[in-house]
RODOZA-969830 format. One record per residue: x, y, z of N, C-alpha, C, O in turn. Coordinates in steps of 0.05 Angstrom, whole numbers, plus 32768, in hexadecimal, padded with zeros to 4 digits. Each point is the difference from the previous one (the first is absolute). Example, Ala and Ser with C-alpha at 12.3 -4.5 7.8 and 13.67 -1.06 7.14 Angstrom:
REM RODOZA-969830
81087F8E809C7FEE8018800080128018800080158000800D
7FE480157FE58010801880017FF18016800E800A80168004
REM end
This chain:
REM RODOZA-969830
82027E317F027FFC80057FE47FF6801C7FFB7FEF800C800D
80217FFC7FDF7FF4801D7FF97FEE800C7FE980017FEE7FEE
7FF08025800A7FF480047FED8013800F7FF2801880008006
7FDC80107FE3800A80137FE9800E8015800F801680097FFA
7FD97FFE801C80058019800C800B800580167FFE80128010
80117FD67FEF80187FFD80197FF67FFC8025800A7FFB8015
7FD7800A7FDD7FF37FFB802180027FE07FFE7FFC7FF47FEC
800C7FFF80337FF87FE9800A7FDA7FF77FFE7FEF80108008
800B7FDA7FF07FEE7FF57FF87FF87FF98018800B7FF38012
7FD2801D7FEC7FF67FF9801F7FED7FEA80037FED80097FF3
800C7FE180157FEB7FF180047FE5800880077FED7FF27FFE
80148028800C7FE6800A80087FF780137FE7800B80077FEB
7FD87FFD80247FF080067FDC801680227FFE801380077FF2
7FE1800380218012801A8004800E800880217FFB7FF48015
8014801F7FE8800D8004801C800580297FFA800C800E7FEF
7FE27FF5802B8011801E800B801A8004800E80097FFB8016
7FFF800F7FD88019800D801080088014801E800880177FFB
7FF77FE680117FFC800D801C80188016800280137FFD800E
7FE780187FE28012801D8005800E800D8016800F80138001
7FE67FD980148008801E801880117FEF80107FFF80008018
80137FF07FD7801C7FFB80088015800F7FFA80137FFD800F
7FEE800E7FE58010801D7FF68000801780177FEB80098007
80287FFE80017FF98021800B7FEE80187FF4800580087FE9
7FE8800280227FEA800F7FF9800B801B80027FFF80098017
800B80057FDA8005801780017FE680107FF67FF17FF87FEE
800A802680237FE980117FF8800280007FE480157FFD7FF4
7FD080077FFD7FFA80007FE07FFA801C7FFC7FEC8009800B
802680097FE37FFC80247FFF7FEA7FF87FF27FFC7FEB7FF3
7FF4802A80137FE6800B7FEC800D80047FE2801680067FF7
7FCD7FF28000800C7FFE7FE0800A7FE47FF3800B7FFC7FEB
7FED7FF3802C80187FED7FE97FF27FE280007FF57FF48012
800F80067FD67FF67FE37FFF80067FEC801780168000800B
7FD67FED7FFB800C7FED801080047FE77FFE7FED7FF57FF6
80237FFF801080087FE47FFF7FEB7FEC8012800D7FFE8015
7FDE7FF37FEF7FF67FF6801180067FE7800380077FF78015
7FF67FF77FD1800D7FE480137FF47FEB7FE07FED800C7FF7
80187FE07FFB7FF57FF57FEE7FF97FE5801080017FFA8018
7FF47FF37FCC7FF37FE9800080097FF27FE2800880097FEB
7FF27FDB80207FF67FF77FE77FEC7FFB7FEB7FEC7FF5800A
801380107FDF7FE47FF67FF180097FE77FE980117FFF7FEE
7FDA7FEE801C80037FE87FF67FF080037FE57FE87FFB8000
8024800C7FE77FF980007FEE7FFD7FE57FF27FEA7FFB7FF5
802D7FF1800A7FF97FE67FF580117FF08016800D80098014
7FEE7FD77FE280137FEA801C801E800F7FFD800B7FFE8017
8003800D7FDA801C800280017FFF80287FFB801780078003
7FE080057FFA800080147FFB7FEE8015801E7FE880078000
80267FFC800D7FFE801E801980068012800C800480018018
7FFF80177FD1800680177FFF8007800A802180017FEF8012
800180267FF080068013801B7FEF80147FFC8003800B7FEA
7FE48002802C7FF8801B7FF4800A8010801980037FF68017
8001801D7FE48007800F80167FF1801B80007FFD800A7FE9
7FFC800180267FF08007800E800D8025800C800780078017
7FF680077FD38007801B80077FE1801880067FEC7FFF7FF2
8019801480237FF6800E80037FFD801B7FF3800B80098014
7FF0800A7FDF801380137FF37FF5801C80157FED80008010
802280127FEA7FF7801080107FED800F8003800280118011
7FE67FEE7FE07FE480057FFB7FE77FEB800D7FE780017FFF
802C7FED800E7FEC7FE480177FFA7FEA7FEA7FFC7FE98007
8004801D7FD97FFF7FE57FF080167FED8007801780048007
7FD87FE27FF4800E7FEC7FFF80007FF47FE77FED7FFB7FF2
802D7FFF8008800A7FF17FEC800D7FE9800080127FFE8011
7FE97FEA7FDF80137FE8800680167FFC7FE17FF680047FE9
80227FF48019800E80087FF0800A7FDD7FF5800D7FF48010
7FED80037FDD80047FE67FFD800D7FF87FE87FFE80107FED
800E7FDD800E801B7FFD7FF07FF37FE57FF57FFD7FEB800C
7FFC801D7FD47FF47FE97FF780137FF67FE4800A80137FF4
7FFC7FD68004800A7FFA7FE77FF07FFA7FE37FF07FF17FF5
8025802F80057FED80007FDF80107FFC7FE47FFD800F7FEC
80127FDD801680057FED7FEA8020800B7FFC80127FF07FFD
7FF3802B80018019800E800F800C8000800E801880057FFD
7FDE7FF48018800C8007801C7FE9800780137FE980057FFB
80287FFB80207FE2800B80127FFD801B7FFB8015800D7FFB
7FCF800280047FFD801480047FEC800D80167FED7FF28006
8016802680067FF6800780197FE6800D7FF17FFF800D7FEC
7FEA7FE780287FE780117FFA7FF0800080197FFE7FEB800E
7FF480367FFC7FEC800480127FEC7FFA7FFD7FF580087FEB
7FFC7FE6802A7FE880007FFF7FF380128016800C80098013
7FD97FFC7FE97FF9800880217FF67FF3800B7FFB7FEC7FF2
7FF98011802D7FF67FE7800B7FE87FF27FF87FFD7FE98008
7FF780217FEE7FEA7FF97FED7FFE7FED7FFB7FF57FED800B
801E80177FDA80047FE77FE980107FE8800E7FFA7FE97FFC
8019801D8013800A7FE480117FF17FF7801780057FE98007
7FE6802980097FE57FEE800A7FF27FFA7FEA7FEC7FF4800A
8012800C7FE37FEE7FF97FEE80047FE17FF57FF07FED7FFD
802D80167FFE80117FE37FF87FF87FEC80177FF17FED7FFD
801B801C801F7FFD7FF0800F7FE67FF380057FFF7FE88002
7FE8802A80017FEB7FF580007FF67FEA7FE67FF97FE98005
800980227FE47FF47FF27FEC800E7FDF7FFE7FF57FEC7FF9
802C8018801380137FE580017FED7FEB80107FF87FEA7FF8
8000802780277FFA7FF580158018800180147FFF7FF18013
8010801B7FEA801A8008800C7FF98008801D800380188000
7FF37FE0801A7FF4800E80188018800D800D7FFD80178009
801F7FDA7FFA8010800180108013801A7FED8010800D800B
7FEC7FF67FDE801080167FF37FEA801D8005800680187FFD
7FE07FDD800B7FEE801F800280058005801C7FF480158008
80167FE280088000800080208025800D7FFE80038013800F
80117FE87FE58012800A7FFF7FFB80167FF980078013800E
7FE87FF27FD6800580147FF97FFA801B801C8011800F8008
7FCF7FF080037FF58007800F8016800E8016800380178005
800D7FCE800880147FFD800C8010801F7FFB7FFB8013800E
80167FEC7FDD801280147FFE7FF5801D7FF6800E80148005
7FD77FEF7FED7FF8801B80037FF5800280157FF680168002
80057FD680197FF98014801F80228005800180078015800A
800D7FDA7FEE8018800C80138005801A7FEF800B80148009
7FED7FE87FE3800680227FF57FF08014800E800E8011800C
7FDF7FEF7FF67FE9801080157FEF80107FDF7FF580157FFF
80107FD77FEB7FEB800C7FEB7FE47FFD80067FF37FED8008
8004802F7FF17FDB8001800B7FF77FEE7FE7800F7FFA7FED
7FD47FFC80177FEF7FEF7FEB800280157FEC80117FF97FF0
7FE3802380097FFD80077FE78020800A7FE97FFF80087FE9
80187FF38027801A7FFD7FF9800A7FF07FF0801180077FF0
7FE77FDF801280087FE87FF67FFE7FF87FEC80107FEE7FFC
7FDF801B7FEE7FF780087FE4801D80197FF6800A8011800F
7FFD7FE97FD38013801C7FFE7FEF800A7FE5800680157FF4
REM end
């Protein structure tokens, strides 16, 4: 069964996506990076994708595709506010993902805020 957004409907609260099945080609200086997304379980049927870019200044950004009555539209958060969600939900296993993919980014702690 599928949702709105053509993703397959997951049983689990959320799931990381594991990036480094792809060929890793060197990343030139300068350039945003792709690191790897998740899910955020916003309601029982509603869980967006955030994904998880680096930019080339070491911020981290998560880029998330929410529906606003239009259509989906893309909005950044920084890690902040989506540890913030997760905690206040009680979400443990979405703060441990998150955690998860900014070490695979190699973002320092005072980065993670934009």
């Amino acid at each position: 069964m599928e949702n709105r957004g053509g993703e397959p409907r997951s049983k689990a609260t959320s799931c990381a996506i594991d990036e480094r099945t792809r060929p890793s080609a060197p990343e030139p200086e300068g350039r945003v990076r792709r690191i790897g997304r998740l899910r955020v379980p916003l309601t029982l049927t509603c869980r967006p994708w955030a994904t998880l870019f680096v930019m080339p200044d070491g911020r981290a950004l998560w880029c998330v595709r929410l529906w606003d009555g239009a259509g989906p539209a893309k909005r950044l958060l920084p890690t902040t506010t989506l540890r913030a969600y997760a905690r206040a939900s009680g979400l443990s296993e979405l703060e441990r993902e998150i955690a998860e993919l900014l070490d695979r980014g190699g973002v320092p702690r005072d980065r993670e805020g934009a």
